[in-house]
C-alpha positions as a printed Julia matrix, in Angstrom:
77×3 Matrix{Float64}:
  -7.41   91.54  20.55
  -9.85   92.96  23.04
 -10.43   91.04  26.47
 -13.21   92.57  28.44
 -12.86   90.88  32.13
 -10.99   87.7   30.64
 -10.98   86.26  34.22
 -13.97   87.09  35.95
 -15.42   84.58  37.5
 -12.44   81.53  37.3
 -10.59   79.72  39.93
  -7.58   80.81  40.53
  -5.64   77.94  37.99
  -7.5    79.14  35.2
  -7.08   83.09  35.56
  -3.22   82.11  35.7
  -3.34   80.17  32.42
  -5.81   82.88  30.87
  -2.9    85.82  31.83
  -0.26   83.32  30.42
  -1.89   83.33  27.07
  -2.25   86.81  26.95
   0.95   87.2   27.84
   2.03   85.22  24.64
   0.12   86.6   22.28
   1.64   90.32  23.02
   5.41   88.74  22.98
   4.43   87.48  20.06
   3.17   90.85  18.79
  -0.15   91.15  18.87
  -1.73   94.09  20.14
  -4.16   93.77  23.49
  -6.2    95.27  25.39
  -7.72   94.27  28.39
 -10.25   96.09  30.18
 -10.78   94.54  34.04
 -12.31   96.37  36.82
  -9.82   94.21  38.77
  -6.91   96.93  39.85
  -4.6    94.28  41.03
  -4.94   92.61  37.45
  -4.18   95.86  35.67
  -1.51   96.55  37.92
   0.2    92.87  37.26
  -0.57   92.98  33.29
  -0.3    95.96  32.19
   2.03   97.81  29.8
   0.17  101.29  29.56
  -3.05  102.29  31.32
  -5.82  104.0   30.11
  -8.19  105.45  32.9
 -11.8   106.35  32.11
 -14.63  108.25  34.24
 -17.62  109.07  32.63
 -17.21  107.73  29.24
 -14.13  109.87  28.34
 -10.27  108.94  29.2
  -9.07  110.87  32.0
  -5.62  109.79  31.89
  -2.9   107.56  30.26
  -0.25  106.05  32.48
   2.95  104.54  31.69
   3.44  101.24  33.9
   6.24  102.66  35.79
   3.29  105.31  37.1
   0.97  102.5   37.65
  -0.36  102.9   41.58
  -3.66  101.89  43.11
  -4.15  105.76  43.96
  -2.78  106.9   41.09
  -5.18  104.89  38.7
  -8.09  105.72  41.39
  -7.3   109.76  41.15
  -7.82  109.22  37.56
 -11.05  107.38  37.89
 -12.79  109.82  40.04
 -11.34  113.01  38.13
């Protein structure tokens, strides 16, 4: 399943039920990927990280090396 910015734009409720789901639909083994321009998102929901700057991924990041400057280093490389 892809989610491009699955909670732009929703109160605050609904982006917690909307991360819940997604949640349960990777436990239960489905594979997602969610692509949010929200870095505190990322950072909360994230297993692995791919960066990308100019059309091309710049990096892959395990979550465990999941910063807001290390994502951004990748971003502007």
């Amino acid at each position: 399943m892809v989610f491009d910015e699955p909670t732009q734009g929703v109160d605050v409720g609904a982006k917690a039920e909307i991360h819940r789901l997604i949640r349960r639909l990777a436990d239960e083994g489905t594979a997602v990927m969610m692509i949010s321009s929200d870095i505190d998102e990322i950072l909360a929901h994230s297993d692995r990280v791919a960066v990308m700057h100019d059309g091309r991924i710049t990096g892959i990041l395990a979550r465990a090396e999941c910063s807001p400057e290390s994502i951004m280093q990748l971003a502007v490389a």
